[in-house]
C-alpha positions in Angstrom: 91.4 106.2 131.1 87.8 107.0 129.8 86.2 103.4 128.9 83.3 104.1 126.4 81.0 101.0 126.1 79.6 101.0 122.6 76.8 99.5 120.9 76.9 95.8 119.3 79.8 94.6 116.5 78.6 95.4 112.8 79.2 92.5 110.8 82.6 92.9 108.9 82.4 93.5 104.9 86.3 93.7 103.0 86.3 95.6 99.9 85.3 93.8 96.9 88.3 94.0 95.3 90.2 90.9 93.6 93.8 89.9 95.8 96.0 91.2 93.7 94.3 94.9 94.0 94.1 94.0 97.7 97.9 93.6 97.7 98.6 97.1 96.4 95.9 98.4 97.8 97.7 97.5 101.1 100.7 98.8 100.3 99.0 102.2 99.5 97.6 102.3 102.8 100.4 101.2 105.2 103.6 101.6 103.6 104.6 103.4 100.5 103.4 106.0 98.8 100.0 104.7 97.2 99.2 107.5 95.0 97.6 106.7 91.6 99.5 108.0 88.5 99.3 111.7 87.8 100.5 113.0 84.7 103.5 114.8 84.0 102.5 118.3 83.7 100.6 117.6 87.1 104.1 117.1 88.6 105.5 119.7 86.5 103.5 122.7 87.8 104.8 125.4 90.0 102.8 124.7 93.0 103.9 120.7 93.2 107.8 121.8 92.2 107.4 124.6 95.0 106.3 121.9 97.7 108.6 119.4 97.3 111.4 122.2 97.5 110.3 123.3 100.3 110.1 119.6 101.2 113.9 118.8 100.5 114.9 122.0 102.2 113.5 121.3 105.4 114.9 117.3 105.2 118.2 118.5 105.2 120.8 115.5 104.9 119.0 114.0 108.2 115.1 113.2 107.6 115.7 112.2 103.7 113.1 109.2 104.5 110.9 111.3 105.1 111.0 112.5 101.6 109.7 109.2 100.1 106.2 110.8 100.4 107.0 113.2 98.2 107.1 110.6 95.5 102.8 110.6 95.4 102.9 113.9 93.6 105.5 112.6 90.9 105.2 110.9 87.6 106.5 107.3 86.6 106.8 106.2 90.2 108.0 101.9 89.7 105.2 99.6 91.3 106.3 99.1 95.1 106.8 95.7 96.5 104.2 93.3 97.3 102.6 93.1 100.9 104.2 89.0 101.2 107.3 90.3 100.2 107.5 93.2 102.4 106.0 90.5 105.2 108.9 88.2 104.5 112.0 90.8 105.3 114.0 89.6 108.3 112.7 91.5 111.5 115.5 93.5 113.3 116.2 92.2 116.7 113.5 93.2 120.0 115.6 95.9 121.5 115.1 98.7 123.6 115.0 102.6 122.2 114.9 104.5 126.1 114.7 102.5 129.1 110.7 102.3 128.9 110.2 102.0 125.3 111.3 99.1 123.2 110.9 98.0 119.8 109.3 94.4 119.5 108.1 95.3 115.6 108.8 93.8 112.3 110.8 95.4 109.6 108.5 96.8 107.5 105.4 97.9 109.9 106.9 98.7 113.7 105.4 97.9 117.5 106.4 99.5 120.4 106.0 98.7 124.4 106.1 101.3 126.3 106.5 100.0 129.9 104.8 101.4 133.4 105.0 100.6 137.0 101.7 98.9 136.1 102.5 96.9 133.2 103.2 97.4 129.9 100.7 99.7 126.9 101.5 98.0 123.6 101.6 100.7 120.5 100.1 98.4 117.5 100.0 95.2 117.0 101.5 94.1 113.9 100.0 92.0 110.9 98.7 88.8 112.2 98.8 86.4 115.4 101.3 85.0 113.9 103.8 88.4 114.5 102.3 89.0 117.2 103.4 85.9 119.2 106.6 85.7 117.7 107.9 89.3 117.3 105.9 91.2 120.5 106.0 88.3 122.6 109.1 87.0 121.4 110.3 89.8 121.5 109.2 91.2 125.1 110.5 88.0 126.6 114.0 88.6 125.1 114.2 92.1 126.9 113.0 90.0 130.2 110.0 91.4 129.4 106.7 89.4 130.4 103.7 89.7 128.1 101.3 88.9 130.5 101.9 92.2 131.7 100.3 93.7 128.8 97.3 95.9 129.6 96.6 98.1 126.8 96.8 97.6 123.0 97.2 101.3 121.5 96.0 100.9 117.3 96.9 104.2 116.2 94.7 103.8 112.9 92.4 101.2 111.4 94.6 99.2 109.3 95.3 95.6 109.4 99.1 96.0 109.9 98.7 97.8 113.2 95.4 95.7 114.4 96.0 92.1 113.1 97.6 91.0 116.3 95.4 92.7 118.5 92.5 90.1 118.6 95.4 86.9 119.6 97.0 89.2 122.5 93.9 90.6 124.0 92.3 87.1 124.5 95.9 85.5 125.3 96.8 88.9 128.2 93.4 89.9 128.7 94.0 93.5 127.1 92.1 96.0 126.5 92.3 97.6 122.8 92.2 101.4 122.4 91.5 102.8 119.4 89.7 106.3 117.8 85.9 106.1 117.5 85.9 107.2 113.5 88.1 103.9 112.7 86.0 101.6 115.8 83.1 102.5 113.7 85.4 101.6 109.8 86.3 98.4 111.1 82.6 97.6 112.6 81.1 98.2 108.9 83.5 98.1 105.9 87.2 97.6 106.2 88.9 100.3 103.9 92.0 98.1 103.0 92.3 94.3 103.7 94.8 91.4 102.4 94.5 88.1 103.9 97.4 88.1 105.7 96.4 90.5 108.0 94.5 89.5 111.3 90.4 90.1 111.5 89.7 93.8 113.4 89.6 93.4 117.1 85.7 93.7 118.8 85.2 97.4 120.2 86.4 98.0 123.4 87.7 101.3 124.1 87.0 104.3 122.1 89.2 107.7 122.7 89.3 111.0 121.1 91.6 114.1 120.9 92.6 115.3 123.9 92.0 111.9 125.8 94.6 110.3 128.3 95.4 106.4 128.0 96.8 105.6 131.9 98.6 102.8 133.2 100.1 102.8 136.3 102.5 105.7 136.8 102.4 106.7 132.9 100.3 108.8 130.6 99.8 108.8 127.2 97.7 112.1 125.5 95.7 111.0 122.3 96.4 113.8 119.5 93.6 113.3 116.7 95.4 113.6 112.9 93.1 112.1 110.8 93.5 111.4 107.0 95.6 108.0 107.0 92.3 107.0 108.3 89.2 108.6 109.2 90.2 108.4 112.7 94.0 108.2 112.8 95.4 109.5 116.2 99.3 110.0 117.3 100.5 109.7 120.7 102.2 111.9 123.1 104.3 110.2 125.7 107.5 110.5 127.8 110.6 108.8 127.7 113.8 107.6 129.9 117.3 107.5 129.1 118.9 106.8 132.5 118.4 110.8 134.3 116.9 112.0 131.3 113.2 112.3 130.0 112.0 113.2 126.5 109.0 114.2 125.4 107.6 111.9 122.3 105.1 111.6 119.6 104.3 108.4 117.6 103.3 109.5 114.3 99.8 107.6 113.9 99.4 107.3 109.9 102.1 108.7 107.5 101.7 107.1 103.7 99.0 108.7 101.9 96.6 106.4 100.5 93.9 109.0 99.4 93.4 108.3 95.9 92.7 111.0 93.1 88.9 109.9 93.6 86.5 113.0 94.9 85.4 111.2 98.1 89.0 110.8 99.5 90.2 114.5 98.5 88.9 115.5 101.8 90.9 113.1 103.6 94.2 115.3 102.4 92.5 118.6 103.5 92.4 116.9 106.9 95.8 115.3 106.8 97.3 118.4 106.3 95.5 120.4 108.8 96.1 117.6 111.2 100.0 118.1 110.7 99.9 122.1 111.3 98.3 121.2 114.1 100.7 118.3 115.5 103.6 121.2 114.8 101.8 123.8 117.1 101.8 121.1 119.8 105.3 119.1 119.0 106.3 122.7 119.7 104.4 123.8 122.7 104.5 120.1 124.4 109.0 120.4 123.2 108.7 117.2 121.4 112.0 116.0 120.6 111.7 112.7 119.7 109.5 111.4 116.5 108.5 108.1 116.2 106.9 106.3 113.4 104.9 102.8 113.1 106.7 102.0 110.2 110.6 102.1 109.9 111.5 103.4 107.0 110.7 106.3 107.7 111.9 106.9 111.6 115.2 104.6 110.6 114.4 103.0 113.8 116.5 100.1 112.9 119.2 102.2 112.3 119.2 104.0 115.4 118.7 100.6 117.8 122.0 99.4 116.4 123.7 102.7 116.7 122.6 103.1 120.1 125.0 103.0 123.1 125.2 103.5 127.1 126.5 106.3 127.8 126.1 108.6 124.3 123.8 110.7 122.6 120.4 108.9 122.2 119.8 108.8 118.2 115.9 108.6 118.7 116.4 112.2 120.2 116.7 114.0 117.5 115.7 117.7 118.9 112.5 120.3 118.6 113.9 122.0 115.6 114.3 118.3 113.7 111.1 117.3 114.4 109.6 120.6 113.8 111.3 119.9 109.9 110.2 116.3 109.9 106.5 117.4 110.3 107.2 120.6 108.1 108.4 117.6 105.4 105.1 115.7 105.8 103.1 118.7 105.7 105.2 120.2 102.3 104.5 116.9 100.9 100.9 116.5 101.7 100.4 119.7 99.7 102.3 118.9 96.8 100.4 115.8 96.7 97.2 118.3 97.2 98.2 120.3 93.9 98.9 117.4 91.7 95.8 115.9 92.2 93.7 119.3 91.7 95.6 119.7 88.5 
């Protein structure tokens, strides 16, 4: 791994917002769909309708949670829960997905351990210390894992439901956190989403961009920049074992869109979608056949740990061609979004 020293910590400024705005802003920017209202001819016009067919068509029966983004370019959406009460749902159990990769996450936002001959890179860290002791490290010490062997803290985007726990298990484990230089330098000045339940940014410590290789021990892990969740969102590209067999996996870094129908975040669409034709060319060229996400709902990840068994078809791997349609669904919606909003 490339370890970029950086300059001195900015002092940290949250949006001057009141809590209650900080609640839904929060859930715009890490779970659900966090679109502002559009009106119904917006929704109505050939362009939007056209999208989200082309949407539905390429979920099939299989990746209908994917679809849920689709609901930021429609009319008369219901407010979504709040952050506490999406905090409070019971976590599913630690368990493992492939022999080194387990899920140690909660139920709404996810964490993953992916583990080396070295020790083990954790992929976000979950809302607060709080999580973080008792779901990751619970949670690695129930699959005989030892925390202490973390050695890298992977925050795919600069949001305080993948970094929150990242400050407690770096100081407990002595890790070092990875993140994108674009959201390094959003956390350092002014976070773009906070609620208080959500841990304070880690301090900078290792910056990577596209292209880049996180290594631990006998494992790599190849940074794909997809920015627009965040100005520096990044997914990861990683293999996986189940028994003989490897996969080839990507962790989907940032998939709500929380742009806004305001002129400075229009771009941040532009640059989400462009980042998702992209992530198809190389899901295809790399024969990704496994997509993960960093939240649930939209993976099913607790689905698939329960319906997982020795000696069967993994349900993570889900083949090139779905995950070709799963990105094609993001994409489709992205754009439908796109067309609402320029209506």
């Amino acid at each position: 791994m490339l370890f970029r020293q950086r300059g001195p910590r900015q002092a940290l400024r949250a949006e001057a917002v009141s809590p209650t705005r900080r609640g839904l802003l929060a859930l715009g920017c890490a779970c659900c769909l966090g679109a502002l209202p559009i009106g119904p001819a917006a929704a109505q016009s050939p362009d939007v309708a056209r999208h989200l067919a082309a949407a539905r068509a390429a979920a099939g029966e299989d990746l209908r949670p994917w679809l849920a983004l689709g609901g930021a370019a429609t009319p008369g959406n219901a407010p979504g829960p709040s952050i506490e009460a999406l905090m409070a749902q019971p976590a599913p159990p630690a368990a493992r997905a492939f022999d080194n990769l387990a899920f140690i996450g909660a139920k709404w936002v996810s964490a993953w351990a992916l583990t080396t001959s070295d020790g083990i890179i954790l992929l976000d860290a979950l809302n607060n210390e709080e999580e973080a002791e008792r779901l990751i490290e619970g949670g690695l010490r129930k699959l005989d894992l030892d925390p202490a062997r973390i050695r890298r803290i992977v925050v795919t985007h600069g949001h305080g439901d993948h970094y929150g726990g990242a400050t407690f298990l770096k100081q407990r484990h002595n890790a070092a956190v990875v993140m994108s230089e674009a959201d390094w330098r959003m956390v350092e000045t002014e976070l773009e989403f906070d609620v208080p339940q959500w841990g304070r940014p880690p301090r900078r410590d290792v910056a990577v961009g596209d292209g880049d290789v996180i290594r631990l021990g006998d494992t790599g892990v190849t940074v794909l920049s997809t920015p627009g969740h965040s100005p520096g969102t990044i997914s990861l590209i990683f293999d996986v074992r189940d028994g003989q067999r490897s996969e080839r996996a990507m962790l989907w870094g940032g998939t709500a869109f929380n742009f806004g129908r305001r002129p400075d975040r229009m771009q941040r669409i532009e640059s989400y979608i462009a980042g998702t034709r992209r992530a198809k060319q190389v899901a295809a060229r790399e024969n990704i056949t496994v997509l993960l996400s960093n939240h649930s709902g939209y993976d099913e990840a607790d689905r698939k740990l329960q319906a997982r068994q020795p000696g069967r078809t993994n349900p993570f791997v889900i083949g090139q061609e779905a995950v070709q349609r799963a990105l094609t669904v993001i994409e489709e919606c992205a754009l439908a979004t796109q067309a609402a909003w320029r209506t």
